[in-house]
Structure formats: structure tokens, C-alpha cells
C-alpha positions in Angstrom: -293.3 230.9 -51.2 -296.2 233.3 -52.3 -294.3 234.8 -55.2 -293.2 231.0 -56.2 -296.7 230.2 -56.2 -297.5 233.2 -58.3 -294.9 232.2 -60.8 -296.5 229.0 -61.5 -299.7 230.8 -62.4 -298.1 233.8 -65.0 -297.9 232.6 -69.0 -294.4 232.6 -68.7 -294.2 229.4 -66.5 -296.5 227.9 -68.6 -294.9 228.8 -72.2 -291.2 227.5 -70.5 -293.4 224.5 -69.7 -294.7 223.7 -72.5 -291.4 224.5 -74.7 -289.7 222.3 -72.2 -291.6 219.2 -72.7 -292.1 219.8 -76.4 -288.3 220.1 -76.2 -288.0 216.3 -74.7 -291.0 215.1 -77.1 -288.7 215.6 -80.3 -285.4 214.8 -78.7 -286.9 211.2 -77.8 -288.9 210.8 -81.0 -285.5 211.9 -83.0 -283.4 209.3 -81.0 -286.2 206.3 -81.3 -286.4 207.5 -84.9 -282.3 207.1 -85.4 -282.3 203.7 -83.4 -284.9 202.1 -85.9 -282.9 203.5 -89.1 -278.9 202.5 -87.6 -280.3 198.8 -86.5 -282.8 198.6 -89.5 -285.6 197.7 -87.3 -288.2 194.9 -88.5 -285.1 194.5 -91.6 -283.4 191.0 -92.0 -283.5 187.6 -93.2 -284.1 184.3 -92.5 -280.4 181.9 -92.3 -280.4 179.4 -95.2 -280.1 175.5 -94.3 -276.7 174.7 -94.7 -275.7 171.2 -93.0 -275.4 168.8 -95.9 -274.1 170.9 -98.4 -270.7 171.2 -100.0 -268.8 174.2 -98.9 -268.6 176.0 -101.9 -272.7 175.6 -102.7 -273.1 176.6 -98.2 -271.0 180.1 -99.4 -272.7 180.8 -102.4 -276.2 180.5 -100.6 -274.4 183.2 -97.9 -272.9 185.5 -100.5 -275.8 185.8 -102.3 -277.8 186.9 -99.2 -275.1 189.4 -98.1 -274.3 187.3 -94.9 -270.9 186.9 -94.1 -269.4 183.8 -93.1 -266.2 181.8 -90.7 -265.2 178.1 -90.8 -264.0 175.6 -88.0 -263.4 172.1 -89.1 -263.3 168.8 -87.5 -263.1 164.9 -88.6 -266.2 162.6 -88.5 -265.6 159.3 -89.6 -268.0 157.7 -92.3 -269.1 161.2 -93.1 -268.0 162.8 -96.8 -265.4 165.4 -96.5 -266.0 169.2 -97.2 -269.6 168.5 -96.0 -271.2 171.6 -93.7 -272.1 169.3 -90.7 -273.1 172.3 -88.1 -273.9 176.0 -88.2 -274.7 178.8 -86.1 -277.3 180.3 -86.5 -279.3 177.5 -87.1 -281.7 177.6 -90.4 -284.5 179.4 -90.3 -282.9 182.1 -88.3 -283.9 186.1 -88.2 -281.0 187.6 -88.5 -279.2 191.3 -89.9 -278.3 191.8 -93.1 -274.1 191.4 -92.6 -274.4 189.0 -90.2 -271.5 186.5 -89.9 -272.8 182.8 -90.1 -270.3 180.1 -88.4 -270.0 176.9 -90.7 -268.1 173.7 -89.1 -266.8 171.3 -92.0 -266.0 168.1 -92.4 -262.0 167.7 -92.7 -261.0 165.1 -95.8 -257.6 164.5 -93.3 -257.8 162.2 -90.7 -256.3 162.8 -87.7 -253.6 160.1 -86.1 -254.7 158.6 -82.8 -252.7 156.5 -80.7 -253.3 152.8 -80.5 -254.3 151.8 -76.7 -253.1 148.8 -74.8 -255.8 146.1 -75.8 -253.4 142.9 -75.7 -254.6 140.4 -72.7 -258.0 142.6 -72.5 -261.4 140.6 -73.4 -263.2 141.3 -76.6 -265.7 143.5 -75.5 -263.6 145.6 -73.5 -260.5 145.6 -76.3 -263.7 147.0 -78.8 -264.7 149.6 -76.5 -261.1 150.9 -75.8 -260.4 150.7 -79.7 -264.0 153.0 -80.8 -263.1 155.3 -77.8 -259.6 156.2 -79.5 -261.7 156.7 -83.4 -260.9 153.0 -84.2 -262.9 150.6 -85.5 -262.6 146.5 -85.2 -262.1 144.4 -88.3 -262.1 141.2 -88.7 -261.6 139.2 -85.6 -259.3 135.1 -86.1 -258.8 132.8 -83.4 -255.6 130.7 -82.4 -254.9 127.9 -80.0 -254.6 129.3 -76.7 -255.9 128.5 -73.2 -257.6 132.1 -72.9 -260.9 132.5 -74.5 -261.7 135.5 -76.4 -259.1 137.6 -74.7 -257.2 140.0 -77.4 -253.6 138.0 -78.7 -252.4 140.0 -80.7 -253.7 143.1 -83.3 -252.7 143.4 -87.1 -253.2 146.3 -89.1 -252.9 146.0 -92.8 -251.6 142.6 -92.1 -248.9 143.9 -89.6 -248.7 143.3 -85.9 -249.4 147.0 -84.1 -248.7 147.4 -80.6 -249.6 150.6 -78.2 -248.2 153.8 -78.7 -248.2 153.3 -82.4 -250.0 156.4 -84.4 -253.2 155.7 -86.7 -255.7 157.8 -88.6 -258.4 157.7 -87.2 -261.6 155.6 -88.6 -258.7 153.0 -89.1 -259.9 149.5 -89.2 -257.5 147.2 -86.9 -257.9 143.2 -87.0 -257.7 140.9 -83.6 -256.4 137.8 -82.9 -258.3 136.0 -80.1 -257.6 132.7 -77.6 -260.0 130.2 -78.2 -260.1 128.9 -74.9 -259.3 125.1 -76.2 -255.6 125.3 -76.5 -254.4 122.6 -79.2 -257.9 120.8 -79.2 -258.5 119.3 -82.5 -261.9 119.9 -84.4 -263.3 118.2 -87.5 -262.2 119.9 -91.0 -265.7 120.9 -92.6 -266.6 120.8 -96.3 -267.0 124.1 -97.8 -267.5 122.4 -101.3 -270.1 124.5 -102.8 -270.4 127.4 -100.6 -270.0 131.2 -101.1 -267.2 132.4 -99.8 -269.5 134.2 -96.7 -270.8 130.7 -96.2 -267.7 129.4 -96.1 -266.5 131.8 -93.4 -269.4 131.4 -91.1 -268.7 127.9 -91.4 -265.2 128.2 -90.7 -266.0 130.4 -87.5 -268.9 129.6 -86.0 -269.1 125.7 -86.7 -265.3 124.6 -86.1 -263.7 127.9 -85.0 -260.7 127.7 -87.7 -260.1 130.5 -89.5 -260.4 131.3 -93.7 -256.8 131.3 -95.1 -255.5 132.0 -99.1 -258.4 132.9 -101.5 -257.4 131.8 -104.8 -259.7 132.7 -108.3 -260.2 129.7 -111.0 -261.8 130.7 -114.6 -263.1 134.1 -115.2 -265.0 135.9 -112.0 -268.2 137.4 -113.3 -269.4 137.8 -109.6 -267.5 137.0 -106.8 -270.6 137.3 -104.8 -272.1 134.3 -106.3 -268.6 132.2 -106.8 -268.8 129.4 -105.1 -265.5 126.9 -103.7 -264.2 124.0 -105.5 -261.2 123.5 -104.1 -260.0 123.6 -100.1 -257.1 123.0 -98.5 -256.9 121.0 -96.0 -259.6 119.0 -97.1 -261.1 115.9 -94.9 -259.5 112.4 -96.2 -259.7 108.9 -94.8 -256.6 109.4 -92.9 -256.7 113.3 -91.9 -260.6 114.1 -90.4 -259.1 117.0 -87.9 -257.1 120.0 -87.2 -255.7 122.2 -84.5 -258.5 125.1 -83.5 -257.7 128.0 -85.7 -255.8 126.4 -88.3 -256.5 128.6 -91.8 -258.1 126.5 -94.5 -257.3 127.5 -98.3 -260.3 127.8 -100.9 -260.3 127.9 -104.5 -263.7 130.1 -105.6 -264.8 129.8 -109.1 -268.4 130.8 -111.0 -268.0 127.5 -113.2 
């Protein structure tokens, strides 16, 4: 123990010392050093705001920063197609140079979706089955029946769809409803003089029939404003009412 302690007070202990921690000194300060240069330390960039763009305009922003890029897509209705709607990072980002960006596009292809069971349902539950499957709801007649607003039947494109038929999604489907009266009569209303909206919320909402042919006279300069001059059927001395839901014919014209 004596001669250890002498050791550690001769020059040569202290030289090996010394060389031994300068030795760890510049083997730390090399590999810090090497870290900082191999991740390019306090070296990047800040990710580019891509949701909105088109594709092509999303890559050429990437590109030209040297940031490499992969796309997913998916289909959102009512949104344009070959849009960027997400990314990852977001904007604003710190990232390496070579970094790979993830883009998510809008697909221009809808996807088919299968039509639910709806007949027999009510209204509000039919509509919230239909957006649930991508759907929308269209226009929505009535017919003589002793159910009220419970779904009939559904058209799409004019023809009857039942469940288990395929449509893209975002498609628009059309219902026919009870109106709860059965073959009650109602008065037929003018529409003499009315747009054709005004026509239809008369048609709906004040005797619950529905609108039937559209027909053009003269030259249309805005349909908007085009007014009807014509209906059929139209309220006579001997015929004042109809079944609930029958369709009434109008004649629009901007005469």
C-alpha cells in the first residue's frame, strides 16, 4: 500500500494522468464534432404549406427545397379532386434537408357504396342512414298513403334503387314519402305567375302535391325569373280538388 501511495506521487503517474484524460478530452470533442457534421446540426428548413394546392404546384414547392415526398389518397365529397387536403409534417415544420413529406390527395374517383335499407324508415332516420353510407338526399315527393313521412320508395336518376345496390359515393338519391292522409283530397292552387321555386313551395308546403312536367314557351333568357302561364290540372268550376301528391304540369315562359 506504501509503494502504491508512492506511485501516485512520482511524474510518471501524473504524466499517464494527464495523457489519459487529454486522451478522452479529444476522443469526446472528435465524436460531438462528427455527430454535429453527419446530422447537420442547427441545418434544415421550415415545411411549405401544402393543403389547398394542386399536386403538381405541392411537388414543385418540395423539389425545389430538396424534400422528398409519398402520397395516400382518399375521396371527400364536395371537395375538388387532385387537391393536397393533409400533410405530415405540418407547415411551418423544422425539418432535415432530404426529409420525406407525406401528402394525402383528393381522389377525382368516387368510390361505390352500398345503398342501405331505408324503405319503411322515417325521414330523419332514412337521412341519417343515407349521409352515414356517403349519400346525400335529393329531392324529397309525397304520395297517398296512410304513413306520414315514412320513406316509400327511393329513385335515383329517376329509377327505383333498392338495398344492396352499389353507388358512388356523394350520389344524390330522391325519396318518396306517405303523407299520412291517404286519398284525401286537397284544393288545386294557382301557380299563375309564380317562379318555378314559388311554385314548388306552393306545391309542397301549401297543398302537399308534388311539381310534375316542366315545359318551356318562347325563348328562355332566365329561367330564374320565368314565371308559369300554363298548369295542368288547373282549378275549374267543376274540378276544385285532387288526390294528396298528385303532380301538377306547368308551362314557364319570360313573356
Amino acid at each position: 500500500m506504501g509503494k502504491f501511495i508512492t506511485y501516485l506521487k512520482t511524474n510518471s503517474f501524473r504524466n499517464n494522468l494527464i495523457a489519459a484524460i487529454l486522451t478522452v478530452v479529444v476522443i469526446l470533442m472528435a465524436a460531438f464534432f462528427s455527430l454535429r457534421y453527419y446530422t447537420k446540426h442547427g441545418q434544415g428548413l421550415n415545411v411549405p404549406a401544402l393543403k389547398g394546392l394542386a399536386f403538381t404546384q405541392a411537388v414543385s414547392k418540395l423539389e425545389a427545397l430538396g424534400l422528398r415526398y409519398e402520397v395516400d389518397s382518399v375521396y371527400i365529397m364536395d371537395s375538388p379532386p387532385g387537391i393536397v387536403i393533409d400533410q405530415d409534417p405540418n407547415a411551418n415544420t423544422f425539418v432535415k434537408d432530404n426529409r420525406t413529406i407525406y401528402l394525402t390527395i383528393n381522389t377525382a374517383q368516387a368510390p361505390n357504396a352500398k345503398f342501405p335499407e331505408v324503405e319503411f324508415k322515417s325521414l330523419r332516420e332514412a337521412q341519417a342512414l343515407i349521409e352515414s353510407f356517403g349519400l346525400k338526399v335529393g329531392d324529397t315527393t309525397y304520395k297517398a298513403d296512410v304513413s306520414r313521412d315514412v320513406v316509400l320508395q327511393v329513385l335515383f336518376g329517376g329509377q327505383v334503387i333498392k338495398a344492396g345496390e352499389t353507388l358512388p359515393k356523394g350520389s344524390r338519391v330522391d325519396l318518396v314519402l306517405g303523407d299520412g292522409k291517404g286519398n284525401e283530397e286537397v284544393n288545386i292552387p294557382s301557380l299563375i305567375g309564380l317562379t318555378r321555386d314559388e311554385a314548388l313551395f306552393s306545391l309542397r308546403n301549401g297543398a302537399m302535391l308534388n311539381l310534375g312536367i316542366i315545359s318551356y314557351e318562347g325563348t328562355i333568357t332566365d329561367s330564374a325569373t320565368a314565371v308559369v302561364v300554363r298548369q295542368n290540372p288547373f282549378a275549374t268550376d267543376s274540378v276544385t280538388k285532387v288526390k294528396i301528391g298528385t303532380p301538377v304540369n306547368i308551362t314557364l315562359s319570360n313573356k
